[in-house]
C-alpha positions, 0 to 999 in steps of 0.5 A, spaced: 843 569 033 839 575 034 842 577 041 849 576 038 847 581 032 844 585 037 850 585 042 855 588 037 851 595 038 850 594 045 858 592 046 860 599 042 855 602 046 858 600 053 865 602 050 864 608 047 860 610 054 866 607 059 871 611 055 868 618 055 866 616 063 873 615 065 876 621 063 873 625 070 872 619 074 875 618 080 878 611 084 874 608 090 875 612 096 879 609 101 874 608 105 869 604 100 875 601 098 877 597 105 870 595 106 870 592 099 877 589 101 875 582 103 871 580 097 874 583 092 881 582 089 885 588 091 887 589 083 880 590 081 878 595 087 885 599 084 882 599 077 875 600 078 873 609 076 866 612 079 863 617 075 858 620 079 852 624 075 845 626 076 842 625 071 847 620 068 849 623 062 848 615 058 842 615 053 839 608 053 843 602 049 841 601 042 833 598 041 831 600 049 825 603 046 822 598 041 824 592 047 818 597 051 814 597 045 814 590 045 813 589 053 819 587 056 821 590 062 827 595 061 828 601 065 831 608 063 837 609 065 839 616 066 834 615 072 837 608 075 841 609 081 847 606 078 850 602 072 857 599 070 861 599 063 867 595 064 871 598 070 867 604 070 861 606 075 856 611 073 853 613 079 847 618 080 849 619 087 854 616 094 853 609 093 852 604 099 856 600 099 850 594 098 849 598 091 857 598 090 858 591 091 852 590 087 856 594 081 863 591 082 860 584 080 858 587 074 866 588 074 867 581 075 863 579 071 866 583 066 874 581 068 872 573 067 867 574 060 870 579 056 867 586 054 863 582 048 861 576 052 858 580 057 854 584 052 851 578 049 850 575 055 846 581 057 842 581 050 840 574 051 838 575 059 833 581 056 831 576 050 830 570 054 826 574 060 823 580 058 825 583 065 830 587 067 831 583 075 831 577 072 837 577 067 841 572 069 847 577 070 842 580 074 840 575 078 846 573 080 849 581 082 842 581 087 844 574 090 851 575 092 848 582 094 845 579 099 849 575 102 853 580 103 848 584 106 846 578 111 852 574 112 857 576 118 863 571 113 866 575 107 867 570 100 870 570 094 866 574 089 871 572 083 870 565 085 863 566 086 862 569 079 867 564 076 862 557 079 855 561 076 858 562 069 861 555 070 853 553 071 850 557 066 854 555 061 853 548 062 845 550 062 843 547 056 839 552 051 832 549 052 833 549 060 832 556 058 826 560 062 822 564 067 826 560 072 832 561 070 835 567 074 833 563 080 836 557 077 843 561 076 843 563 082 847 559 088 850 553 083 849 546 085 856 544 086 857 550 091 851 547 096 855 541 100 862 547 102 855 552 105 858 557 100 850 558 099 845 561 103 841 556 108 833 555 105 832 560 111 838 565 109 835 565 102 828 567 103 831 573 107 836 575 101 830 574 097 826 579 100 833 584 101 835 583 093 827 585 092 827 591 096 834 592 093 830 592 086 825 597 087 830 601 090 836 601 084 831 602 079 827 608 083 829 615 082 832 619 086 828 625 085 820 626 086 
């Protein structure tokens, strides 16, 4: 109940920044764009916008600073290195293309839920988990990251993102907990077709997409 209340102010927010964003953002350059090619869908690549800014002209999301009161681990965004609202990127400064395709799920995920699905499933991440890195949402960007960091065949992230959200929804509310990022993050039924990492592959994406934490969340400027 409250991260739906909660969501409501958070989906205006992402709205309101998206649109204000888009009207001096450029498309994918073409060279990031044909590195993204073979994971993404080329519609989505045609559609996404990169605003860069430095700092990022984004007041934090309704709530932020309470949340910080209240202990949860939540970074200031002006200072991230990146951030998506539906199709738009804001980013401080060049992406690698680690970091855009860790933002271009964030779009996938976006297309498959819906502005106002993804806003409430974000809240109830912070709520449940109380850090940022261990948002579902977020566990399952920094998975996918990694796999495109370290293994040599390209995959489908639309149906990588469509199978988490599959598993995630079928994960009763009571399941809930500090492992819960880590449980969404490779779906069981993808484990037999190897879509998933190896035990050796994962401890090496585990490591990756911790560095990659440090590194998202760091400034840019001493």
């Amino acid at each position: 109940m409250l991260a739906a209340l909660l969501a409501l102010p958070v989906a205006h927010y992402i709205r309101r920044h998206r649109d204000h964003l888009h009207q001096t953002a450029a498309p994918l350059s073409s060279p990031d764009k044909a590195a993204m090619a073979p994971y993404f869908q080329a519609e989505l690549l045609d559609q996404v916008r990169i605003a860069q800014r430095d700092p990022l002209p984004i007041p934090n999301p309704p709530f932020t600073r309470l949340l910080q009161q209240l202990g949860f681990d939540y970074p200031d965004l002006s200072l991230t290195a990146a951030i998506t609202f539906g199709h738009l990127i804001a980013t401080r400064a060049p992406m690698s293309h680690s970091l855009l395709f860790h933002e271009l799920v964030h779009v996938v995920q976006y297309r498959q839920l819906g502005l106002p699905a993804f806003a409430r499933h974000y809240v109830q991440g912070i709520l449940t988990h109380r850090a940022y890195e261990q948002i579902p949402l977020e566990a399952c960007a920094f998975q996918l990251e990694a796999r495109f960091q370290l293994e040599p065949k390209p995959f489908d992230s639309d149906a990588e993102v469509a199978a988490w959200l599959q598993t995630a929804s079928s994960t009763r509310p009571s399941q809930a907990g500090p492992s819960a990022a880590r449980q969404f993050s490779c779906p069981t039924e993808n484990r037999a077709t190897s879509r998933c990492p190896s035990p050796e592959l994962s401890k090496s994406a585990a490591a990756s997409a911790s560095g990659r934490i440090a590194r998202k969340l760091s400034k840019l400027r001493p």
